[in-house]
PyMOL CGO cylinders between C-alpha atoms (Angstrom):
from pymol import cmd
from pymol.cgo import CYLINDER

trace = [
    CYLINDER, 76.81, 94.89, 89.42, 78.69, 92.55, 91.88, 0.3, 1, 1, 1, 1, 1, 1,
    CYLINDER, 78.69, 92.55, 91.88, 81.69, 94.15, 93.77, 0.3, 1, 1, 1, 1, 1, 1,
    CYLINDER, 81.69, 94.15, 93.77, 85.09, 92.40, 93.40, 0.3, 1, 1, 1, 1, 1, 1,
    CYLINDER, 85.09, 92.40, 93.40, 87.27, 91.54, 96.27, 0.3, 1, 1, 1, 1, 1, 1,
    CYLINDER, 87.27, 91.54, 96.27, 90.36, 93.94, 97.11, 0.3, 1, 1, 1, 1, 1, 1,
    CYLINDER, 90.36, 93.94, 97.11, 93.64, 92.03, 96.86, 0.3, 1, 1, 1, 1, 1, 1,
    CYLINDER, 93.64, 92.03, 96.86, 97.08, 93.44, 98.41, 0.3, 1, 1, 1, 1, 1, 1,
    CYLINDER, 97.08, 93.44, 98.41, 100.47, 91.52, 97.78, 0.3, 1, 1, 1, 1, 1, 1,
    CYLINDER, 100.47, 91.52, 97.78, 103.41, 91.04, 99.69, 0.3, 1, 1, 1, 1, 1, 1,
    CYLINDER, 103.41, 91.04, 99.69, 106.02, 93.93, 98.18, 0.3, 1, 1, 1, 1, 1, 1,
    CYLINDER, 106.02, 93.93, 98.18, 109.21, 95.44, 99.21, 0.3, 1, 1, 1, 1, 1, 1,
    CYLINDER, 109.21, 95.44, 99.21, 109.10, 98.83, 101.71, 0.3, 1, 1, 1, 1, 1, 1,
    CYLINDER, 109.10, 98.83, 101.71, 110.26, 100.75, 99.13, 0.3, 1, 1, 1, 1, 1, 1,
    CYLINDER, 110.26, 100.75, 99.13, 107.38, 100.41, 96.88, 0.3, 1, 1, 1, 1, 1, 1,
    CYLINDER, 107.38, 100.41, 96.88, 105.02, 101.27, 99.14, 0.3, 1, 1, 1, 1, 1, 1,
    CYLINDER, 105.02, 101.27, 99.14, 107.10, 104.16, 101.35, 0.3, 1, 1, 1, 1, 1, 1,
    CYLINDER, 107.10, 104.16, 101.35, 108.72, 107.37, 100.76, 0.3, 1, 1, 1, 1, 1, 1,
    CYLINDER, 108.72, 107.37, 100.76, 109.67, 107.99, 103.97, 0.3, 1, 1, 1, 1, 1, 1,
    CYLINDER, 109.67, 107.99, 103.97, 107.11, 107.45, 106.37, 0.3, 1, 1, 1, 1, 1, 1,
    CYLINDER, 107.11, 107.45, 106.37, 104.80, 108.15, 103.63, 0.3, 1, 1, 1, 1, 1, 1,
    CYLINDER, 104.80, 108.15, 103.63, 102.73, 105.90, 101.82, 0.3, 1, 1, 1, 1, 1, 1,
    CYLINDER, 102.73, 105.90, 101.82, 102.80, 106.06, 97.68, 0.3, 1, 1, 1, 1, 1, 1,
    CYLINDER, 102.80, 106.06, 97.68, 100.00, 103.15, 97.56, 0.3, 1, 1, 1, 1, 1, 1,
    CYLINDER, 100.00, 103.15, 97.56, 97.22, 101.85, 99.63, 0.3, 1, 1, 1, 1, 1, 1,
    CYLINDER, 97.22, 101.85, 99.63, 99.25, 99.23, 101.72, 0.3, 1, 1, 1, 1, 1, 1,
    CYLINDER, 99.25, 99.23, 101.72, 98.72, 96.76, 104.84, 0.3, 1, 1, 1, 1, 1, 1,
    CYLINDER, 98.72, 96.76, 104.84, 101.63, 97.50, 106.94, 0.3, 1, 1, 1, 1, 1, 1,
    CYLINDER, 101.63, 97.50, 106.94, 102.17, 94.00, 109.58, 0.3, 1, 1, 1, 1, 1, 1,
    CYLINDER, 102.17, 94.00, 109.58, 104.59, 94.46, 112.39, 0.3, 1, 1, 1, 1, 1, 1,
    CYLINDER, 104.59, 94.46, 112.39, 104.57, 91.09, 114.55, 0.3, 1, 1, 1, 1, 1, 1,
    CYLINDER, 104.57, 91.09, 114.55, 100.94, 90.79, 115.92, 0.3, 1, 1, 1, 1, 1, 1,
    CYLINDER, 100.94, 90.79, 115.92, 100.07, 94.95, 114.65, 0.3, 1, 1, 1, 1, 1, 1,
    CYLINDER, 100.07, 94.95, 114.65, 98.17, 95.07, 111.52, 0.3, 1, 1, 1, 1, 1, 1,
    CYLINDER, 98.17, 95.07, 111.52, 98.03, 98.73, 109.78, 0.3, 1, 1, 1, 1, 1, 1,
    CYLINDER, 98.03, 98.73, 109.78, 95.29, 99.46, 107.05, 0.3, 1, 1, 1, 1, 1, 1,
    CYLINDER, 95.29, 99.46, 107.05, 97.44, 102.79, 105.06, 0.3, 1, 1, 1, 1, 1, 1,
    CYLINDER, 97.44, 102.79, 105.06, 95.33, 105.04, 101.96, 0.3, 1, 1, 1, 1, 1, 1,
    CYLINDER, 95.33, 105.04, 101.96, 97.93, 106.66, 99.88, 0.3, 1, 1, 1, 1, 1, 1,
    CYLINDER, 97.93, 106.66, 99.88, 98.91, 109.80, 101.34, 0.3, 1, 1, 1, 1, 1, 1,
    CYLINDER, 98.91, 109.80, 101.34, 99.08, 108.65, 105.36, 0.3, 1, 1, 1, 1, 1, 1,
    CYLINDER, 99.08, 108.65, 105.36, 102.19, 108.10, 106.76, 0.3, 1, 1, 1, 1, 1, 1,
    CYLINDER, 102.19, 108.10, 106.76, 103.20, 105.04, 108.79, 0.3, 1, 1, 1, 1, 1, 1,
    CYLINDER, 103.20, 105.04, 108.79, 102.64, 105.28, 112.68, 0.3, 1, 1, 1, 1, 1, 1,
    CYLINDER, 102.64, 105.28, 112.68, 105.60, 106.05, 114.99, 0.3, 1, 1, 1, 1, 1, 1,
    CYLINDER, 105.60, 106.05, 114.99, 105.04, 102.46, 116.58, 0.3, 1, 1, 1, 1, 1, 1,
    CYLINDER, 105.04, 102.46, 116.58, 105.61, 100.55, 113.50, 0.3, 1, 1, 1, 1, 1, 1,
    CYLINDER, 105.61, 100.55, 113.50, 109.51, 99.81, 112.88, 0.3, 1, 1, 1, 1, 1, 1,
    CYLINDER, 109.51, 99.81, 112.88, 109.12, 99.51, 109.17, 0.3, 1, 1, 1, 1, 1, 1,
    CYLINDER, 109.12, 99.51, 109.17, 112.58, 97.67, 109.36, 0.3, 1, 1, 1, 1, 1, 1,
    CYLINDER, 112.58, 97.67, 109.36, 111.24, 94.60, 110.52, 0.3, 1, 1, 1, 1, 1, 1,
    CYLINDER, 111.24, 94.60, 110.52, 107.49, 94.94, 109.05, 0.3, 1, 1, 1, 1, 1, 1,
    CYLINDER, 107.49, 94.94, 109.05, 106.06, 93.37, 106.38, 0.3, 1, 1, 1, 1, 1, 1,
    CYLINDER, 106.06, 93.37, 106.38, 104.18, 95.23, 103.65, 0.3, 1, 1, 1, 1, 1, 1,
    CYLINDER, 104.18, 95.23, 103.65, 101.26, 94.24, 101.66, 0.3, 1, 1, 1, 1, 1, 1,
    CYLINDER, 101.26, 94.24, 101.66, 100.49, 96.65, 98.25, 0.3, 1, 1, 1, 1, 1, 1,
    CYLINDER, 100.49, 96.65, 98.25, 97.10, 96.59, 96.66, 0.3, 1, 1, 1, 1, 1, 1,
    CYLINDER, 97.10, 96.59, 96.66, 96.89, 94.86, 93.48, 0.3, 1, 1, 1, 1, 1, 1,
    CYLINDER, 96.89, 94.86, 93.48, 94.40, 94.56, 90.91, 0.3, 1, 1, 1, 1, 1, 1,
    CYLINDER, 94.40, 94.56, 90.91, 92.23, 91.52, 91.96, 0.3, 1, 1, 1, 1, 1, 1,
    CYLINDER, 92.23, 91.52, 91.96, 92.29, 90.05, 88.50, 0.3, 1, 1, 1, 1, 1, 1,
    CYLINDER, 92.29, 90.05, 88.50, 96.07, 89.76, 88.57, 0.3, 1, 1, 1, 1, 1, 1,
    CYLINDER, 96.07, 89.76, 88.57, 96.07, 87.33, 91.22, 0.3, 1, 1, 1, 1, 1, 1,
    CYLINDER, 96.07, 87.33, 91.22, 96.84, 84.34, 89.23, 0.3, 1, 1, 1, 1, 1, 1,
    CYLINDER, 96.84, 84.34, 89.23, 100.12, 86.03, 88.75, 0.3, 1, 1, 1, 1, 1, 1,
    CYLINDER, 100.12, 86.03, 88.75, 101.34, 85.05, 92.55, 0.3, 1, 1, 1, 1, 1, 1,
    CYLINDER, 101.34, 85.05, 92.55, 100.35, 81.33, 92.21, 0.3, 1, 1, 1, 1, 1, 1,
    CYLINDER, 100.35, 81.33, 92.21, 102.63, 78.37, 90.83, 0.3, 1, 1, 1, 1, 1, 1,
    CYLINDER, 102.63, 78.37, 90.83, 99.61, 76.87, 88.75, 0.3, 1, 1, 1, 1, 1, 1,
    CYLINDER, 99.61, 76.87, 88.75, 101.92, 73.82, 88.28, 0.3, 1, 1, 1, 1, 1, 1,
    CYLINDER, 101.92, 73.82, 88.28, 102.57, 73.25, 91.88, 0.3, 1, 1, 1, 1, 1, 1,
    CYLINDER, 102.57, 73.25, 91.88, 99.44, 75.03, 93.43, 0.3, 1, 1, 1, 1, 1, 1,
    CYLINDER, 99.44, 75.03, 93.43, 101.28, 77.04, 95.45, 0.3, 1, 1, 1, 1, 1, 1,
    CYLINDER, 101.28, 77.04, 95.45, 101.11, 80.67, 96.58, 0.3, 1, 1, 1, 1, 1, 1,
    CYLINDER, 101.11, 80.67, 96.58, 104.38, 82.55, 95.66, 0.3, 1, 1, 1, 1, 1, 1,
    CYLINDER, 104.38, 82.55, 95.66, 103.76, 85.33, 98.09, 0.3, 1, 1, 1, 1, 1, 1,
    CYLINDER, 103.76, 85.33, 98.09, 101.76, 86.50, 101.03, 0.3, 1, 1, 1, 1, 1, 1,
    CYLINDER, 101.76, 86.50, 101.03, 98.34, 87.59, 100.33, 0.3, 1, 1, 1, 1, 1, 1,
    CYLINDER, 98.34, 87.59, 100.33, 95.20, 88.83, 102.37, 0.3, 1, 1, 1, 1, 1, 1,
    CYLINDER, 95.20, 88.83, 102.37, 92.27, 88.55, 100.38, 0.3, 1, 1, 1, 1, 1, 1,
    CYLINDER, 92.27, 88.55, 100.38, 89.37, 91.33, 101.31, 0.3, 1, 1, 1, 1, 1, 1,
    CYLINDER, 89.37, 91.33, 101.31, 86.06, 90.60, 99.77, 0.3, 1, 1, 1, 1, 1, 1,
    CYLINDER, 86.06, 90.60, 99.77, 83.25, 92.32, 99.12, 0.3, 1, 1, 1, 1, 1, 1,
    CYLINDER, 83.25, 92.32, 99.12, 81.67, 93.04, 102.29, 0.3, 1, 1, 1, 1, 1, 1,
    CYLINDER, 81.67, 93.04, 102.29, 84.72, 94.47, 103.89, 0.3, 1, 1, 1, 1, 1, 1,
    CYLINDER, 84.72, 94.47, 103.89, 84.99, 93.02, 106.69, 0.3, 1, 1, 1, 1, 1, 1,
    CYLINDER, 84.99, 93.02, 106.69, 85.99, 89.28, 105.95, 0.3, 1, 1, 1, 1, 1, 1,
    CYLINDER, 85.99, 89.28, 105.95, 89.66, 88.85, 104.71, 0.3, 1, 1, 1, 1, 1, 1,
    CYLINDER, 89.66, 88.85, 104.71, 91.15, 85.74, 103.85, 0.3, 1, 1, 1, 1, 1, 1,
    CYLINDER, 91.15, 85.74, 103.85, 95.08, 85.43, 104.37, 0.3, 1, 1, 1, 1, 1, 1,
    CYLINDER, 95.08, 85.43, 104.37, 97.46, 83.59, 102.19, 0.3, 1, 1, 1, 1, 1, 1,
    CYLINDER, 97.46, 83.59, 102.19, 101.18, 82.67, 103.13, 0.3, 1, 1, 1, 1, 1, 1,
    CYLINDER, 101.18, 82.67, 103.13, 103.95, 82.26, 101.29, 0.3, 1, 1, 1, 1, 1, 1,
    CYLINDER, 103.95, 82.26, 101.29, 103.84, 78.34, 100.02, 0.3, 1, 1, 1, 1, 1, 1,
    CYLINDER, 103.84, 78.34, 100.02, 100.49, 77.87, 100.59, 0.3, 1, 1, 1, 1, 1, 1,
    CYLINDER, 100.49, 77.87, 100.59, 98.59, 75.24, 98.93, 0.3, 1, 1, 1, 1, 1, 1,
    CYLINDER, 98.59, 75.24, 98.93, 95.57, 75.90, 96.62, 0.3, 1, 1, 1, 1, 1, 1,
    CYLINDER, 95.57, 75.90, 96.62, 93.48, 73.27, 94.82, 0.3, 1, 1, 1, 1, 1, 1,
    CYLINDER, 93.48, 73.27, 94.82, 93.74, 74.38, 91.03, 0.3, 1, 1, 1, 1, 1, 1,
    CYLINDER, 93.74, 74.38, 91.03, 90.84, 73.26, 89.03, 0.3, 1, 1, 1, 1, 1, 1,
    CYLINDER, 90.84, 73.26, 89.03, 89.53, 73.64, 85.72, 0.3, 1, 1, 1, 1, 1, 1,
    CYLINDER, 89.53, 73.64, 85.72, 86.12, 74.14, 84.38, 0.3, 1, 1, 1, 1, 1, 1,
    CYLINDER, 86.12, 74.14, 84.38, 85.78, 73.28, 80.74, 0.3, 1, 1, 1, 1, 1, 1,
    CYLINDER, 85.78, 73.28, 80.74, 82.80, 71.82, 78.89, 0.3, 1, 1, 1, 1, 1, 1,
    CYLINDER, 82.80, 71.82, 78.89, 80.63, 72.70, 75.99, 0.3, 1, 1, 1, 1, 1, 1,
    CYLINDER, 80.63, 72.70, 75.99, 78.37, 75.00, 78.58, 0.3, 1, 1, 1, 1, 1, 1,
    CYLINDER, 78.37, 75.00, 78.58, 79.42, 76.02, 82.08, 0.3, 1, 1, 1, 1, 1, 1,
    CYLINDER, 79.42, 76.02, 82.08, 77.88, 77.12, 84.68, 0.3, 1, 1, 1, 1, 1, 1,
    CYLINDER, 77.88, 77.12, 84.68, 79.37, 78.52, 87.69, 0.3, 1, 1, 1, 1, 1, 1,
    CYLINDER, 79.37, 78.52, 87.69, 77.59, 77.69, 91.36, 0.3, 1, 1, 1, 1, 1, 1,
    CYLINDER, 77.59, 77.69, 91.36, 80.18, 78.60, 93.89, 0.3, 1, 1, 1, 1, 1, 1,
    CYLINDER, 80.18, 78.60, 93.89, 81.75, 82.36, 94.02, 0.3, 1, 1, 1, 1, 1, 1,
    CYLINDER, 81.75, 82.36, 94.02, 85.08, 83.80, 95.79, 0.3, 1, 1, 1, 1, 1, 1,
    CYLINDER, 85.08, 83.80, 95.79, 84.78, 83.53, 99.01, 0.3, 1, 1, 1, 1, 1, 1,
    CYLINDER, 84.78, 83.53, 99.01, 82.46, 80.91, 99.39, 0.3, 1, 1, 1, 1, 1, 1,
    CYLINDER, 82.46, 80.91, 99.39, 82.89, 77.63, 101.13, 0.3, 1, 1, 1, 1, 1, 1,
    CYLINDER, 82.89, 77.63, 101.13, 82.74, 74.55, 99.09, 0.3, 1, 1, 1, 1, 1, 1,
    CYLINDER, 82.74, 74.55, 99.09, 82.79, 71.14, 100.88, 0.3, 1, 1, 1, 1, 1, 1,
    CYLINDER, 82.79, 71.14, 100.88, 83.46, 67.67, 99.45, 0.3, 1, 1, 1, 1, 1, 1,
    CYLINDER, 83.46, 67.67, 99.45, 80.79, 66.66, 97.27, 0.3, 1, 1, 1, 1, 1, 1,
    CYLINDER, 80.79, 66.66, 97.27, 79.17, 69.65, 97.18, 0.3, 1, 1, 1, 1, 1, 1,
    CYLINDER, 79.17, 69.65, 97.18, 79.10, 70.98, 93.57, 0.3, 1, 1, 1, 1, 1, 1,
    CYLINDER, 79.10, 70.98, 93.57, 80.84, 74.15, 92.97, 0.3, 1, 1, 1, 1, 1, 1,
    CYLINDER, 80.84, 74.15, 92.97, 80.52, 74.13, 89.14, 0.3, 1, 1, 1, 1, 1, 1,
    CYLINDER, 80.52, 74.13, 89.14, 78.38, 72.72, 86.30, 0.3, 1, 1, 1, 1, 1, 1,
    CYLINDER, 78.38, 72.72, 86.30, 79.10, 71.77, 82.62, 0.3, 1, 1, 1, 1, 1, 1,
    CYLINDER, 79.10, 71.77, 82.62, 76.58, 70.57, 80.05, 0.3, 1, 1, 1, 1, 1, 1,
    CYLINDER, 76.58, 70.57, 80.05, 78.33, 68.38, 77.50, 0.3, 1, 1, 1, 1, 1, 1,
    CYLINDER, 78.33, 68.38, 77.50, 77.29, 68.96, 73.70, 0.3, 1, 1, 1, 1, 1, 1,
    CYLINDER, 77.29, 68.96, 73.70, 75.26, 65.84, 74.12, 0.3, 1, 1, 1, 1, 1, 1,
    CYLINDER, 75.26, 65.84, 74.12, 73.36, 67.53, 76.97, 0.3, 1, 1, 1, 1, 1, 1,
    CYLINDER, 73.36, 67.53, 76.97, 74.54, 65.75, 79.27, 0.3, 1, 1, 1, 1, 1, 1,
    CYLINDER, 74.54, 65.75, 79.27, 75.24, 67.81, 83.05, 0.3, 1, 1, 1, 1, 1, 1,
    CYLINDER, 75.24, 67.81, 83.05, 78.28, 67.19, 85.00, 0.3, 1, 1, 1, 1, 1, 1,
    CYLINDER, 78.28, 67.19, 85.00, 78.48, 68.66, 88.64, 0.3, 1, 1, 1, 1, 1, 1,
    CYLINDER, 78.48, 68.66, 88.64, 82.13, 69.10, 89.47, 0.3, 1, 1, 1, 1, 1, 1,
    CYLINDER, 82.13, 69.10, 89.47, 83.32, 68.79, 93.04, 0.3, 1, 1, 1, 1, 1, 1,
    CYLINDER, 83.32, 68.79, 93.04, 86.61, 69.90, 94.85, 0.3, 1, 1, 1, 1, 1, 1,
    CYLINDER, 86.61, 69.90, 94.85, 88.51, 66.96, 96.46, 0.3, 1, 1, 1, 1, 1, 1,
    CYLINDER, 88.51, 66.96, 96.46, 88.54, 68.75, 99.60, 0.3, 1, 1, 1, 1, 1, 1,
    CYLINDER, 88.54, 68.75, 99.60, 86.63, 70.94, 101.23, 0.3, 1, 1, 1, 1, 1, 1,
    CYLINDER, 86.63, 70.94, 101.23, 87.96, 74.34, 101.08, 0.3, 1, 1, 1, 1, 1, 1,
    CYLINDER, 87.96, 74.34, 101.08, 87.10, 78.00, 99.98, 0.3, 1, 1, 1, 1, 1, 1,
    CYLINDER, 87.10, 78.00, 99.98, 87.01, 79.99, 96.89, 0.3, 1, 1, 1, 1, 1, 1,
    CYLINDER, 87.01, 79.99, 96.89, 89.46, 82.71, 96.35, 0.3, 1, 1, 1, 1, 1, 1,
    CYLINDER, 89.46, 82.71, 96.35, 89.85, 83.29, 92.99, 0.3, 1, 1, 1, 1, 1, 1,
    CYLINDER, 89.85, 83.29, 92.99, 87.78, 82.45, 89.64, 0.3, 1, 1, 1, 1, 1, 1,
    CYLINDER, 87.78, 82.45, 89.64, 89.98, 82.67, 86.25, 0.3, 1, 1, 1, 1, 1, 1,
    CYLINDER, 89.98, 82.67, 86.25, 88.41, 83.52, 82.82, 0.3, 1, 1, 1, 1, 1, 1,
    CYLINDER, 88.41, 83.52, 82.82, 90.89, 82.03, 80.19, 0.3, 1, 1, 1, 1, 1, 1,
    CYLINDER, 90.89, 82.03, 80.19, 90.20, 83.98, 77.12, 0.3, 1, 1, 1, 1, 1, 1,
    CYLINDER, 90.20, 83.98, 77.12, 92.25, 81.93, 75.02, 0.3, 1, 1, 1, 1, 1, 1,
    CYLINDER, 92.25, 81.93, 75.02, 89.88, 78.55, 75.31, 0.3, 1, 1, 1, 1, 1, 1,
    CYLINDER, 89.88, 78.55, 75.31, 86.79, 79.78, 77.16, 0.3, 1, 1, 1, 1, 1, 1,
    CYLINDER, 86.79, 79.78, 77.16, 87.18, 77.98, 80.24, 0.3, 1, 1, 1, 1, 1, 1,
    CYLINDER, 87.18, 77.98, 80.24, 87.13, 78.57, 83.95, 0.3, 1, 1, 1, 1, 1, 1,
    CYLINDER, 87.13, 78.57, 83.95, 89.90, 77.62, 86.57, 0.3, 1, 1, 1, 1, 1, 1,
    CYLINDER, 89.90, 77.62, 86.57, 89.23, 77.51, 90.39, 0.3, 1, 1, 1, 1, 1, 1,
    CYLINDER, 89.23, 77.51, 90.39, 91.73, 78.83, 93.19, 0.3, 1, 1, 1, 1, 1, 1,
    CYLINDER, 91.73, 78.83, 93.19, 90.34, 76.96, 95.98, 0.3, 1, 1, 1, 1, 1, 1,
    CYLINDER, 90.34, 76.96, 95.98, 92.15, 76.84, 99.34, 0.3, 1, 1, 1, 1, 1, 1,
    CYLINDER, 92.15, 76.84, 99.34, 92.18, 74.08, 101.31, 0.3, 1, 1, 1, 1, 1, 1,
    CYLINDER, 92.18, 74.08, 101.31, 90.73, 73.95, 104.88, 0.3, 1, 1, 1, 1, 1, 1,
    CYLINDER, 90.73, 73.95, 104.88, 93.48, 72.07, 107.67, 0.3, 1, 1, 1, 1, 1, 1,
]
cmd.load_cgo(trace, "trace")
């Protein structure tokens, strides 16, 4: 079974604090400082949560939820942890993400999250009902952060953010 990234989400003190104490596993950033909190710790007596910014874990599959799909934006800060737990990927506030949809008869998916798709490099497949294969590729080059299921009409949609 593959392992899904960890996702934590911009969120007031208050949600993650009581106290000094942390109710939820948060990222606690202080200028340059970056603090990695289980529930249960308490914040460290350097950090002036006043001035921090906190980060809450989320459920990974929610993640759709803090992008403006009609503008491609992010709506909050994000840091993105996948799988092997060492490489993170951080999203501001405003952001932009490529948002692209997957739909076809059959697809096929060729690039996961956190892999690097360039232009012209084929990150998905779809087979049309005539059997005919289509090789989709992102307008810029960029990496994958997020892969939506829509359950509504089977489809895919790709979060893909942009490299500078």
């Amino acid at each position: 079974m593959e392992r899904i990234p960890r996702l934590y989400v911009e969120t007031p003190p208050e949600e993650c604090l009581e106290g000094r104490n942390v109710k939820r596993d948060c990222v606690v950033i202080s200028g340059n400082v970056e603090v990695w909190l289980r529930e249960g710790e308490s914040v460290p007596d350097f950090i002036d949560i006043e001035g921090a910014k906190f980060l809450a874990k989320e459920v990974y599959d929610r993640f759709y939820l803090y992008v403006d799909r009609m503008e491609g934006r992010m709506l909050a800060d994000a840091i993105l942890v996948l799988p092997d737990g060492r490489t993170r990927i951080y999203l501001k506030k405003d952001d932009e993400l490529l948002v692209l949809p997957v739909e076809g008869y059959t697809k096929t998916l060729i690039a996961n999250v956190g892999n690097r798709v360039r232009t012209g490099d084929a990150f998905a497949a779809i087979t049309t009902r005539k059997g005919e294969v289509h090789y989709l590729k992102p307008p810029r080059t960029g990496t994958v952060v997020f892969i939506d299921e829509v359950t509504n009409r089977p489809h895919y949609v790709y979060y893909i953010l942009p490299e500078e």
